[in-house]
C-alpha positions as CSV (number, residue, x, y, z in Angstrom):
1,X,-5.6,-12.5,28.6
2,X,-5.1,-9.4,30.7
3,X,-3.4,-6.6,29.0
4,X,-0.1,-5.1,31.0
5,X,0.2,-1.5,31.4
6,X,3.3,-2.0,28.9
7,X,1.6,-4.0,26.0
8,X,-1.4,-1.4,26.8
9,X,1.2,1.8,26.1
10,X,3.0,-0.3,23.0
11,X,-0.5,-0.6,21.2
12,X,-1.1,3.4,21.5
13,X,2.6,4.6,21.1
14,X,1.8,5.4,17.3
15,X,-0.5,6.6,15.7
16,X,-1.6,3.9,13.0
17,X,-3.5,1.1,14.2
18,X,-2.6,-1.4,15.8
19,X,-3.9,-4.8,17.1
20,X,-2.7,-7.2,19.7
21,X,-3.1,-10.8,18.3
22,X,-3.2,-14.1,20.0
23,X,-1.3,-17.3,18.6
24,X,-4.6,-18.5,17.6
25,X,-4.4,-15.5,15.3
26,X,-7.7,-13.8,17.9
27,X,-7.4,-10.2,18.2
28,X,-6.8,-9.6,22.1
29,X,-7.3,-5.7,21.9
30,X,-7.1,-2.8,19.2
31,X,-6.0,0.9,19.9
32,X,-8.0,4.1,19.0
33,X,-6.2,4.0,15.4
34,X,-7.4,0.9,14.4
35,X,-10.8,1.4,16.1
36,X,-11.6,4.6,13.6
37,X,-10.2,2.4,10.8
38,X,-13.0,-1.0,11.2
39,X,-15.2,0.7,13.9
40,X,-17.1,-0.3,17.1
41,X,-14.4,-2.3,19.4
42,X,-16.7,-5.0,20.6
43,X,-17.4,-6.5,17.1
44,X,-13.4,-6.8,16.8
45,X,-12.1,-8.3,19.9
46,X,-12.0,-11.8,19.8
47,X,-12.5,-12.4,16.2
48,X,-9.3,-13.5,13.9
49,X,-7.6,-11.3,12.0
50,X,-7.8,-12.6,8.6
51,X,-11.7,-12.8,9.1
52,X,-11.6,-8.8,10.1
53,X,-9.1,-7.6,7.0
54,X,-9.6,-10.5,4.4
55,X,-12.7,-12.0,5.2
56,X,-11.2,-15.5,4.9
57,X,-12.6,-18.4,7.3
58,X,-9.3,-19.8,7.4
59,X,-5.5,-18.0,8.0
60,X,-3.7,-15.9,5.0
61,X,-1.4,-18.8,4.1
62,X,-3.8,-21.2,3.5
63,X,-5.8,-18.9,1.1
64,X,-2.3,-18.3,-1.1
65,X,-1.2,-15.1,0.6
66,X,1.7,-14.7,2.5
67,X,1.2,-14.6,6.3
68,X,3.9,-12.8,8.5
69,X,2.3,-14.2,11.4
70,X,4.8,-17.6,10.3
71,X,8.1,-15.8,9.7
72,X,7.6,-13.9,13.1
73,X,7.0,-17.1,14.9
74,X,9.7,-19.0,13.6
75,X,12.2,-16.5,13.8
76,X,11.2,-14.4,17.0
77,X,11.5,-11.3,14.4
78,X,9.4,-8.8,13.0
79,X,8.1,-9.7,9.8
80,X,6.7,-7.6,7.1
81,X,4.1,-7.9,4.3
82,X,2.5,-6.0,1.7
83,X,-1.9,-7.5,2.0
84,X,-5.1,-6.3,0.3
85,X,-7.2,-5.8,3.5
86,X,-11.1,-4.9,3.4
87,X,-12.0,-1.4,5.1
88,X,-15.1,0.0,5.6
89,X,-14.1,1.7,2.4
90,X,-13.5,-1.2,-0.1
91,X,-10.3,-2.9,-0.4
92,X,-6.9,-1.0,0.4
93,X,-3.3,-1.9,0.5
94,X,-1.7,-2.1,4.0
95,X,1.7,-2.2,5.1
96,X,1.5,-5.5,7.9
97,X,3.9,-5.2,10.3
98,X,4.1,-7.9,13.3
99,X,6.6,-8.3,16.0
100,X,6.8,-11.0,18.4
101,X,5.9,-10.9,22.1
102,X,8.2,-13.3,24.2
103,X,6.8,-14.8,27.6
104,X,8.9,-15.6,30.9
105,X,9.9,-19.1,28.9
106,X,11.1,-17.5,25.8
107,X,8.2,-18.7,23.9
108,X,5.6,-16.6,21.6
109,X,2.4,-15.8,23.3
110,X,0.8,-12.7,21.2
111,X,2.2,-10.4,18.1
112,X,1.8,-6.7,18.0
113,X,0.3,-6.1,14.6
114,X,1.0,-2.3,12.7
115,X,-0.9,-1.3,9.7
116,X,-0.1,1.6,7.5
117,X,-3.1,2.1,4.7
118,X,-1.2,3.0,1.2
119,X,-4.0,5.6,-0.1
120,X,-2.0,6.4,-3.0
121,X,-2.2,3.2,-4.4
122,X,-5.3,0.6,-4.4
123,X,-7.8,-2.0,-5.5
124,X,-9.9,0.8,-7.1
125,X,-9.4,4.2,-8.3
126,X,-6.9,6.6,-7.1
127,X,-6.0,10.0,-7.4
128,X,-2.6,8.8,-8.2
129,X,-3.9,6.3,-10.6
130,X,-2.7,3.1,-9.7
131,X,-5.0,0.2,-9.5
132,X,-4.5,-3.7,-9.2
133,X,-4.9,-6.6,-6.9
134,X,-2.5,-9.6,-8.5
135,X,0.0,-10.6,-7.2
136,X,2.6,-9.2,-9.3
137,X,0.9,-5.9,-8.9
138,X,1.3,-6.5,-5.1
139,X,4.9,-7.2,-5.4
140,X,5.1,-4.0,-7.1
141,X,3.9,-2.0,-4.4
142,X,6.0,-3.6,-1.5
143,X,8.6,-2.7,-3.4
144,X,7.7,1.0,-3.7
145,X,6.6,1.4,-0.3
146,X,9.9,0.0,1.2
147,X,12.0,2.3,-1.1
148,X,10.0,5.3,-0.2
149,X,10.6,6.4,3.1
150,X,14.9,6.1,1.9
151,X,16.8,8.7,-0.3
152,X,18.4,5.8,-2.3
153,X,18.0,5.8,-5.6
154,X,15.1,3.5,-7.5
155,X,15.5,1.9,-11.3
156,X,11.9,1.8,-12.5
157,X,11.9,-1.2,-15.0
158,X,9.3,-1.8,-16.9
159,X,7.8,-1.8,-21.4
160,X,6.7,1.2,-22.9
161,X,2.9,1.4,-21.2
162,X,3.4,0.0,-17.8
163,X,3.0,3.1,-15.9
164,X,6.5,3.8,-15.1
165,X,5.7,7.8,-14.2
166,X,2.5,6.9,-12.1
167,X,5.1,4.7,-10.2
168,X,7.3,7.7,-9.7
169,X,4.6,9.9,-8.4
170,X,3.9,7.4,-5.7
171,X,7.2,6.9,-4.7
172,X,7.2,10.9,-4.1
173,X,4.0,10.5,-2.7
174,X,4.6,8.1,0.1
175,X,7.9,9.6,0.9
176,X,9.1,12.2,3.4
177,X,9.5,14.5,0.4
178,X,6.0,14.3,-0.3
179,X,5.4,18.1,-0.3
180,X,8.4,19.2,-2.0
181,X,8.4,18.9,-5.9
182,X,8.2,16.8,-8.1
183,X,9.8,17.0,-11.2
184,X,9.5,14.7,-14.5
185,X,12.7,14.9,-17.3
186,X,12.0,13.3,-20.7
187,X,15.3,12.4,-21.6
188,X,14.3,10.8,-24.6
189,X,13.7,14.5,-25.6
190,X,16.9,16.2,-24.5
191,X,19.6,17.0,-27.1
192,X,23.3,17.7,-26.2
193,X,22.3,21.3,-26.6
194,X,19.4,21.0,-24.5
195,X,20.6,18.8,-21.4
196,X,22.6,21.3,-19.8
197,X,20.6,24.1,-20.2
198,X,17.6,22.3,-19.3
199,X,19.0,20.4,-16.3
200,X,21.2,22.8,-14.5
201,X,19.6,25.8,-16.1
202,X,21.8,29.1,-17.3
203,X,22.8,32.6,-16.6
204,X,22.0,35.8,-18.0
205,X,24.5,36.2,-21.1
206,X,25.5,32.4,-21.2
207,X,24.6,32.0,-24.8
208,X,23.0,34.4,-27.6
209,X,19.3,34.4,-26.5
210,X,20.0,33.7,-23.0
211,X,18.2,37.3,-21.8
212,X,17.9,36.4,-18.0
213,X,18.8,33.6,-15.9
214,X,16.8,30.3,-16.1
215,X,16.5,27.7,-13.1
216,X,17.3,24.4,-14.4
217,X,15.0,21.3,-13.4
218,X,18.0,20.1,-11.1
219,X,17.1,23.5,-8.8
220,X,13.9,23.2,-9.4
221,X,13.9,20.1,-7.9
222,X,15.2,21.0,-4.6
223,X,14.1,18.9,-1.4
224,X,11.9,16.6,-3.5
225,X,11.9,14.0,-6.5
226,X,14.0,14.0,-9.7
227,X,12.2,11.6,-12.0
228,X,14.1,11.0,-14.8
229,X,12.3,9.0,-17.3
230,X,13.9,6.9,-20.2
231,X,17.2,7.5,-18.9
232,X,18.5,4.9,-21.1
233,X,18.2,7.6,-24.3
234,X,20.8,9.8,-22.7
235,X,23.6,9.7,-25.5
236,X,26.9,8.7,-23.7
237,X,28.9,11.7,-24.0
238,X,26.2,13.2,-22.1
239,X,26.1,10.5,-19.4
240,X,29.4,11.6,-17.5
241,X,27.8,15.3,-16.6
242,X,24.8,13.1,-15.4
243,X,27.2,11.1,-13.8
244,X,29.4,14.4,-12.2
245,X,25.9,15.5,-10.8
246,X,25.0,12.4,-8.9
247,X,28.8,11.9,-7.5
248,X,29.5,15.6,-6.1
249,X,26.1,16.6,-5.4
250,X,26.8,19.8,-7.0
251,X,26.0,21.4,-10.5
252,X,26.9,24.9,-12.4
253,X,24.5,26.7,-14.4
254,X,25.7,27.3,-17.5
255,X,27.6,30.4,-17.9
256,X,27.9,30.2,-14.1
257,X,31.0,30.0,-11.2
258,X,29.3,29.1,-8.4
259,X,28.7,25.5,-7.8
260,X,25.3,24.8,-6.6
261,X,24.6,22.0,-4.1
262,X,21.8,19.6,-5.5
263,X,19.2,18.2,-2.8
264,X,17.1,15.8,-4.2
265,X,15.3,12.4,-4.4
266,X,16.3,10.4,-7.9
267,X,14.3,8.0,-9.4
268,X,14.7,6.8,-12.7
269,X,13.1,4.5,-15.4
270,X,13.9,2.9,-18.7
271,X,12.1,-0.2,-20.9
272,X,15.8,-0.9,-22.3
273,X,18.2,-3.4,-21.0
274,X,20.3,-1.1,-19.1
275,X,22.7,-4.5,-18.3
276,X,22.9,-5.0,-21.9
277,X,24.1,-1.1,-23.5
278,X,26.8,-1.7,-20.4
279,X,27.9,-5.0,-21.5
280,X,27.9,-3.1,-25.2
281,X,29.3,-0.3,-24.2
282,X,26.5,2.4,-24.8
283,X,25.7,3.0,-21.2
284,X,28.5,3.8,-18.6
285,X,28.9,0.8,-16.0
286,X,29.8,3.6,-13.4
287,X,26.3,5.5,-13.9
288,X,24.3,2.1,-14.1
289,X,25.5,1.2,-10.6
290,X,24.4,4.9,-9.7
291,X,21.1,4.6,-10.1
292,X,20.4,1.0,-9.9
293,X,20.9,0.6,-5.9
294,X,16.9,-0.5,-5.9
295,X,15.4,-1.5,-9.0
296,X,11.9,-2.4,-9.5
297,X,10.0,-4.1,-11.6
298,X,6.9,-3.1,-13.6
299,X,4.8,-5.8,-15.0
300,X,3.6,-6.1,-17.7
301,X,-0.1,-6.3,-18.5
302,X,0.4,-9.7,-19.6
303,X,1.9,-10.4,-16.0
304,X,-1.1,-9.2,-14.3
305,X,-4.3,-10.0,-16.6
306,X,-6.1,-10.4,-13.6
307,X,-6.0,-6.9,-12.5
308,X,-7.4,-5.7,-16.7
309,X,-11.3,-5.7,-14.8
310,X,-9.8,-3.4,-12.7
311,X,-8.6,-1.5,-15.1
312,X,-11.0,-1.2,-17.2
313,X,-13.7,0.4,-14.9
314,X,-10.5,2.9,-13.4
315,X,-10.3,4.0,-16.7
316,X,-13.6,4.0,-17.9
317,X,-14.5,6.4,-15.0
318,X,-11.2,8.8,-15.8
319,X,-12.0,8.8,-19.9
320,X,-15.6,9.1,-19.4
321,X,-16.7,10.7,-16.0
322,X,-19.9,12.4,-17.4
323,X,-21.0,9.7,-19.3
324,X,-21.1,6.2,-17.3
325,X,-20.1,3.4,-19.4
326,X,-19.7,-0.1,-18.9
327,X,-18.0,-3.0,-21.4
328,X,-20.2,-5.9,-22.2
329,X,-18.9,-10.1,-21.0
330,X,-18.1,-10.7,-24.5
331,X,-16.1,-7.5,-25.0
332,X,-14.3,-8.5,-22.0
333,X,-13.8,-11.7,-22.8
334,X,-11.7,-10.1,-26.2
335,X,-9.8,-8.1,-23.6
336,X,-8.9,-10.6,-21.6
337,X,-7.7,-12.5,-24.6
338,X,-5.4,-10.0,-26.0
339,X,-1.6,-9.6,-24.9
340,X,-1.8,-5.9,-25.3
341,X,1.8,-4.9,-26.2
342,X,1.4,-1.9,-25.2
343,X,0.2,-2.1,-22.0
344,X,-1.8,0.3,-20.1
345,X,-1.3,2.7,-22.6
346,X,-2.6,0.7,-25.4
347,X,-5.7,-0.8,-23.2
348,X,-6.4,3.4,-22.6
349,X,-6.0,4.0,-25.9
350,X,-8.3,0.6,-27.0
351,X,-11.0,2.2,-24.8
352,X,-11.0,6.0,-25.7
353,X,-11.6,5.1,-29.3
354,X,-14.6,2.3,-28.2
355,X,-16.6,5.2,-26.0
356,X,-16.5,7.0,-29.3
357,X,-18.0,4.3,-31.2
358,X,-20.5,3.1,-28.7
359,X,-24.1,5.1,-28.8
360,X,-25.3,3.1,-25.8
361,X,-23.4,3.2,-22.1
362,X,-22.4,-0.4,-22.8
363,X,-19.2,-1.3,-25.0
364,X,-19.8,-4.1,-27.5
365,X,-17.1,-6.0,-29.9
366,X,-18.3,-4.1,-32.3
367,X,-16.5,-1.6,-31.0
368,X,-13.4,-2.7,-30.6
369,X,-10.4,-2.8,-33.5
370,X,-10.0,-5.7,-35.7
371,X,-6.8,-7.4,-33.8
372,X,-8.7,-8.0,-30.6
373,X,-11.3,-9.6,-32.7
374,X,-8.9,-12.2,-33.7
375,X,-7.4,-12.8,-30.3
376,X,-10.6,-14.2,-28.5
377,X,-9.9,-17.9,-27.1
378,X,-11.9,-20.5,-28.1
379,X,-13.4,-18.7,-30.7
380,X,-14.8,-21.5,-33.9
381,X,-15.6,-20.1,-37.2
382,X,-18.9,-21.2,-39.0
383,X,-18.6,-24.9,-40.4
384,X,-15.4,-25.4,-37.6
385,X,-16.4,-28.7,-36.0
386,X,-13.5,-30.6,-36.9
387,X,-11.7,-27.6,-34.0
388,X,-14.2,-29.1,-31.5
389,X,-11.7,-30.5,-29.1
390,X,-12.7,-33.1,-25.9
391,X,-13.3,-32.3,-22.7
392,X,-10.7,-33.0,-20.5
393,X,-8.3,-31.5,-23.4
394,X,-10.4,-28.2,-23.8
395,X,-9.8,-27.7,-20.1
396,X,-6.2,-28.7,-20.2
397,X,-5.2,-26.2,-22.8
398,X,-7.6,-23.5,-21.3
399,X,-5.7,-23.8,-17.4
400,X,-2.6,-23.7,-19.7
401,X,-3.0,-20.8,-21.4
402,X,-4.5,-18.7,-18.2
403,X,-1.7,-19.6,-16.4
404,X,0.6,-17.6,-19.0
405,X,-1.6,-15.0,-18.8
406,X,-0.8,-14.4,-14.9
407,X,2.8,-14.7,-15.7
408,X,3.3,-18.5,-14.4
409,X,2.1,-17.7,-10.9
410,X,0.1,-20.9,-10.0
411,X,-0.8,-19.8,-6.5
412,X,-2.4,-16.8,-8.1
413,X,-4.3,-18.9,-11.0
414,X,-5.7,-21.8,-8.4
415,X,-7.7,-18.6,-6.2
416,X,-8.6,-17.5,-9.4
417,X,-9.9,-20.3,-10.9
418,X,-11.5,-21.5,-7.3
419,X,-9.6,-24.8,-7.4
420,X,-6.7,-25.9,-4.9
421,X,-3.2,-26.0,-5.8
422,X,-3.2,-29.8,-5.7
423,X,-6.2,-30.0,-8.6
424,X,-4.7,-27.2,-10.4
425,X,-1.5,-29.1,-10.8
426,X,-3.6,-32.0,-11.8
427,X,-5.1,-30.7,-14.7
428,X,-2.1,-29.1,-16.0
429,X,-0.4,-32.6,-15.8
430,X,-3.8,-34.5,-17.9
């Protein structure tokens, strides 16, 4: 296939790379962008696309990711996806976007395929801290990258642990307001006496103490990101200045005349049922609907136990940099077997104490505390085999419980596993 002169401009109008692709899924041709990204052109061009980024021998949907290439052609519109692609530096997330090419007849012949690489989040450590590759992790960051680029405001949901600030900080980080501030509120930690003082700041003589005016965190977060974590702790009386703030766009320092006009980015996050305090009356219906406009969802270790490898070396390499460590199968096979209620923050904390313990650069059981001991699958105790279970049951109750430990998600278990959905489903049902 020749290229036009138009399709030849279309492919170099931006400048992240792009690919022209052929129903057969061939790449056609591949701009400058895309050409620094995977390198030398002629070991590109006529090769699929999911062999280039993924590697596969087959297309995206029939390895259990989502393919836009199939909403595209169905509905002759652009389609969008969130995919793990392999670079020549590892894996990185990519923002897929493909739009259609219509011949003379109306039908498809080729898609124009964008990518934009999201650095600040990945497959392996980050600056930003963010690591995973499930596919609730995934879902994650789609969400975060289509809210980024917007000024609407984003509910981070998620337990205690999940990583709720790190989330913030990439939402600031991918967005327009990327080199503005960004400024964290505990509200857990604000009293009434505090909130106004600390939010909107003061002016010289407001109060006994107040010796010269103060910038609150509202000013200081002009052009770029309020991130107020935990909002759910802010008591309701204090909810309606909160609420005055967000519908006027304007604040007062305390002490002050002047109205001030506010310029910034909310995000906020909570691990309480923010439905539930409205429906009881502790949290004002009017604010929820505020700052709820895009919520996302963090999950919970639990919902990605998939990704807990992952984790574990990003972290090993933050809490121990100098000193190269490395867990042992068995002590990852404890991990793995643990719900970790606390998340992120407890699997940190689980780790930090075990590089302590360990005198070698490998991390035994020994080393880790007594609950994880007794949450290892399959474990028997000496004199146990009356627990010695058949075959066919062993594996039916071990696909059973993995498949709670990646949060239901049976397309995610089968690649894990390396079975087809079919024979999964057939050993859940023996």
């Amino acid at each position: 296939m020749s290229l036009s002169p138009e399709l030849r401009s279309l492919l170099e109008a931006l400048p992240e790379p792009r690919i022209l692709v052929d129903t057969d899924y061939r790449i056609l041709a591949a701009n400058a962008a895309y050409q620094r990204e995977f390198g030398n052109p002629h070991r590109l061009i006529g090769r699929t696309c999911y062999d280039v980024s993924h590697h596969f021998d087959k297309p995206c949907d029939q390895c259990g990711e989502s393919c836009p290439r199939q909403t595209a052609l169905q509905t002759g519109q652009t389609s969008r996806v969130m995919h793990l692609h392999h670079t020549p530096r590892g894996e990185e997330y990519v923002d897929v976007e493909l739009v259609p090419i219509q011949g003379q007849g109306g039908q498809v012949t080729c898609f124009v395929e964008t990518m934009k690489f999201i650095k600040e989040i990945g497959s392996r450590p980050r600056a930003l801290g963010m690591v995973g590759r499930s596919p609730a992790f995934n879902r994650m960051v789609d969400l975060i990258n289509r809210a980024a680029p917007s000024t609407t405001p984003v509910l981070l949901l998620g337990e205690s642990g999940t990583g709720k600030e790190l989330a913030a900080q990439a939402l600031h980080a991918l967005s327009p307001r990327r080199n503005k501030p960004f400024v964290p509120v505990d509200c857990s930690g604000l009293t009434e006496t505090l909130f106004e003082s600390e939010l909107f700041g003061y002016e010289k003589g407001a109060f006994t103490g107040a010796h010269q005016r103060k910038i609150g965190l509202v000013e200081s977060a002009a052009g770029g990101t309020l991130f107020l974590d935990e909002v759910g702790d802010i008591p309701l009386n204090l909810q309606v200045k909160l609420l005055r703030l967000l519908e006027t766009g304007t604040f007062r320092r305390v002490g002050g005349v002047e109205s001030i006009r506010a310029e910034f980015r909310l995000v906020a996050a909570t691990h309480r049922g923010l439905k539930d305090m409205v429906e009881e009356g502790s949290f004002r219906r009017d604010l929820y609907y505020r700052i709820s406009a895009f919520p996302v969802h963090l999950p919970a270790l639990r919902e990605r136990r998939e990704d807990l490898p992952l984790l574990v070396e990003s972290l090993l390499e933050r809490l121990s940099p100098e000193r190269p460590m490395r867990v042992a199968p068995r002590t990852m096979d404890r991990l793995l077997a643990y719900a970790f209620p606390g998340n992120i923050r407890e699997l940190r904390n689980v780790l930090e104490r075990a590089i302590l313990l360990a005198d070698g650069d490998i991390i035994g059981p020994e080393q880790l505390p007594e609950e994880l001991e007794a949450a290892a699958p399959g474990q028997a105790r000496a004199g146990s085999a009356a627990q010695l279970l058949p075959l066919d049951e062993a594996e039916r109750r071990y696909v059973n419980w993995a498949l709670e430990q990646v949060g239901g998600d049976k397309k995610a278990l089968a690649r894990i596993l390396g079975v087809s959905e079919r024979t999964l489903y057939r050993k859940l049902a023996t």
